[in-house]
C-alpha positions as CSV (number, residue, x, y, z in Angstrom):
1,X,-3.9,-1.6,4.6
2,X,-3.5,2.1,5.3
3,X,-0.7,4.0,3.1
4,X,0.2,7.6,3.8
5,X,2.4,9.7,1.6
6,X,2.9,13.4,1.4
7,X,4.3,15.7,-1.0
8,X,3.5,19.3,-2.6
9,X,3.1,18.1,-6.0
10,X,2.9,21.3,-7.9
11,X,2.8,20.5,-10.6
12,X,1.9,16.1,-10.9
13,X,4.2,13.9,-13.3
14,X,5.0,10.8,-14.0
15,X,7.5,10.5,-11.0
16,X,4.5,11.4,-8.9
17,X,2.1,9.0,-10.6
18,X,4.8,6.1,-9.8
19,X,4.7,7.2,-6.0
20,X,0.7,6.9,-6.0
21,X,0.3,4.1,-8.5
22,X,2.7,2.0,-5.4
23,X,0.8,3.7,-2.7
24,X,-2.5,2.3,-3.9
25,X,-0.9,-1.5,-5.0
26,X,-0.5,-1.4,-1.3
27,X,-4.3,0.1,0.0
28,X,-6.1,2.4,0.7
29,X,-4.2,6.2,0.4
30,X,-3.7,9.3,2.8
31,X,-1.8,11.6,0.6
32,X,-0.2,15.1,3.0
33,X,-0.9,17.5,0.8
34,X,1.4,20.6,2.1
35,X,-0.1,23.5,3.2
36,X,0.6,27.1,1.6
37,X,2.6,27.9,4.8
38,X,5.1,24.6,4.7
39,X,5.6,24.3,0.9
40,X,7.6,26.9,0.1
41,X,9.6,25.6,3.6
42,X,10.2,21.7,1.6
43,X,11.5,23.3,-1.6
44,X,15.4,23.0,-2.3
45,X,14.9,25.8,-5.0
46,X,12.8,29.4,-4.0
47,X,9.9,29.0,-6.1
48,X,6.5,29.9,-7.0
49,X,3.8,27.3,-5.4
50,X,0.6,27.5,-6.6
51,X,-2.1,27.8,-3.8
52,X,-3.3,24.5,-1.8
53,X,-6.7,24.5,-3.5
54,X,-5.7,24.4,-6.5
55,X,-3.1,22.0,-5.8
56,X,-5.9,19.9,-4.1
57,X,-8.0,19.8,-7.1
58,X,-5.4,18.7,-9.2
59,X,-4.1,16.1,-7.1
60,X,-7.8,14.5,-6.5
61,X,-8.1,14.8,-10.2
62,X,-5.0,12.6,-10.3
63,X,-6.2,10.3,-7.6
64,X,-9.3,9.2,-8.8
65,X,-8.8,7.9,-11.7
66,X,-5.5,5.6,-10.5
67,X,-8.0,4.9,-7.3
68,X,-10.4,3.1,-9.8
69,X,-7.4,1.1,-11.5
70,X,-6.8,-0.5,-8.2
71,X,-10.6,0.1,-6.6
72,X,-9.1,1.5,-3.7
73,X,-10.3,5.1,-1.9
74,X,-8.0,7.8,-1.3
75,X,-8.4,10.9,1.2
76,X,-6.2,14.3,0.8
77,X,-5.3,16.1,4.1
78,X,-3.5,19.1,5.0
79,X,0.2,18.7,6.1
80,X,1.3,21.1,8.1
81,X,5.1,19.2,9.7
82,X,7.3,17.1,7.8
83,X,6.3,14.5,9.5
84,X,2.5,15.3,9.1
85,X,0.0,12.7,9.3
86,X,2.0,9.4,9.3
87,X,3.2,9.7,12.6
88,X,-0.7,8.5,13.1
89,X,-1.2,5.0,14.4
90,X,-3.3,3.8,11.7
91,X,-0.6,3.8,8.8
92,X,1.2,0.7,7.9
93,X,3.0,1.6,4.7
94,X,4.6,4.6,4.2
95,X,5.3,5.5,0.2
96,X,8.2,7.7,0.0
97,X,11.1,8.9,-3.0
98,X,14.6,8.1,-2.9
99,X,15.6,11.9,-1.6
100,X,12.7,11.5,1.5
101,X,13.8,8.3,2.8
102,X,15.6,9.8,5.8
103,X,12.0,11.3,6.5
104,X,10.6,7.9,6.8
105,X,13.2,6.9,9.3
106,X,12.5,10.4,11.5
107,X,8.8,8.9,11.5
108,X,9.1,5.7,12.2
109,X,11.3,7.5,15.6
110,X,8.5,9.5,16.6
111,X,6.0,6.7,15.9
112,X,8.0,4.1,18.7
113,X,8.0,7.1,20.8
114,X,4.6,7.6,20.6
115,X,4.0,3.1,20.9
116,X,3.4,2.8,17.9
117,X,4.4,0.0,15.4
118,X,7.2,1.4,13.0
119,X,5.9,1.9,9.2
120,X,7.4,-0.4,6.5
121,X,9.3,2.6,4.4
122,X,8.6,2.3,0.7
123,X,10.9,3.6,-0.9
124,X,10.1,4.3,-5.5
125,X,13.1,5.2,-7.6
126,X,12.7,8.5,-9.8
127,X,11.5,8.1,-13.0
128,X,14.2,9.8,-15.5
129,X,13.5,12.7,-18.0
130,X,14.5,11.7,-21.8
131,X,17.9,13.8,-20.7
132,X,18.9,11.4,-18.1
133,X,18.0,13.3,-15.5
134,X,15.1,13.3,-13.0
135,X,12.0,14.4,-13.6
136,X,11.2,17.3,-10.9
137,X,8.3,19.7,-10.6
138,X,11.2,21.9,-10.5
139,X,12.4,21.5,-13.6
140,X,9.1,21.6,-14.7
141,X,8.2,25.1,-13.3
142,X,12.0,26.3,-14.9
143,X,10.4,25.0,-18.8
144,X,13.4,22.0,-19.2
145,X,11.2,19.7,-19.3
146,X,7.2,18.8,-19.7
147,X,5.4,16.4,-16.6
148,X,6.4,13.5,-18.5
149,X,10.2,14.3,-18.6
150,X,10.0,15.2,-22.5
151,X,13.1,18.0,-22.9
152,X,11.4,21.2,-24.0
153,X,12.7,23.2,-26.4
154,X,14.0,26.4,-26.3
């Protein structure tokens, strides 16, 4: 089974590890990785975001070892659209988060446009910082909280 799943993922938590570790339960993983010019275009909040190399190396860092758990390969490709690389007719699966849904349904449009079978739309619930609230590389970036959703202090 081919999974895709995309993201910017600067910086990786635990909310992120929950999208791959159900990507790779599933197969073999795509992960869109945005490119320097679309990031800054997905983010709700105008923010730094570090360059795609290093955000590359990071997230194959992350891959690998959650690859081995489930002996499955992974490959990391550019994103450059929204709807990137799962629009491709190979994908079956495609792992998304509760606020990127509606992105799954615009894909699985252009994909019957295109003939191809729709994707089954995974959808993994946010995992919640120790405040309550979801743990975002936003938050992250702003110091409320560390990649595992422990409340920093001030």
């Amino acid at each position: 089974m081919d999974v895709a799943l995309g993201g910017t993922f600067d910086p990786v938590h635990d909310g992120h590890r929950r999208l791959f570790e159900r990507a790779f339960e599933l197969g073999d993983v795509t992960v869109g990785l945005t490119s320097d010019e679309l990031a800054p275009k997905t983010r709700d909040v105008d923010r730094n975001v570090r360059s795609y190399e290093e955000r590359k190396q990071d997230l194959a860092a992350e891959l690998e070892s959650i690859a081995a758990d489930y002996d499955r390969e992974f490959d990391i490709r550019m994103l450059e659209a929204p709807t990137g690389i799962a629009t491709e007719p190979q994908f079956e699966y495609l792992v998304v988060s509760p606020e990127t849904r509606e992105g799954g349904a615009r894909i699985n449009e252009i994909r019957r446009e295109r003939g191809h079978d729709p994707l089954e739309v995974v959808v993994v619930p946010h995992v919640l910082a120790d405040d309550g609230d979801i743990i975002s590389s936003t938050r992250i970036v702003a110091g409320e909280i560390d990649e595992h959703g422990a409340v920093v202090d001030d």
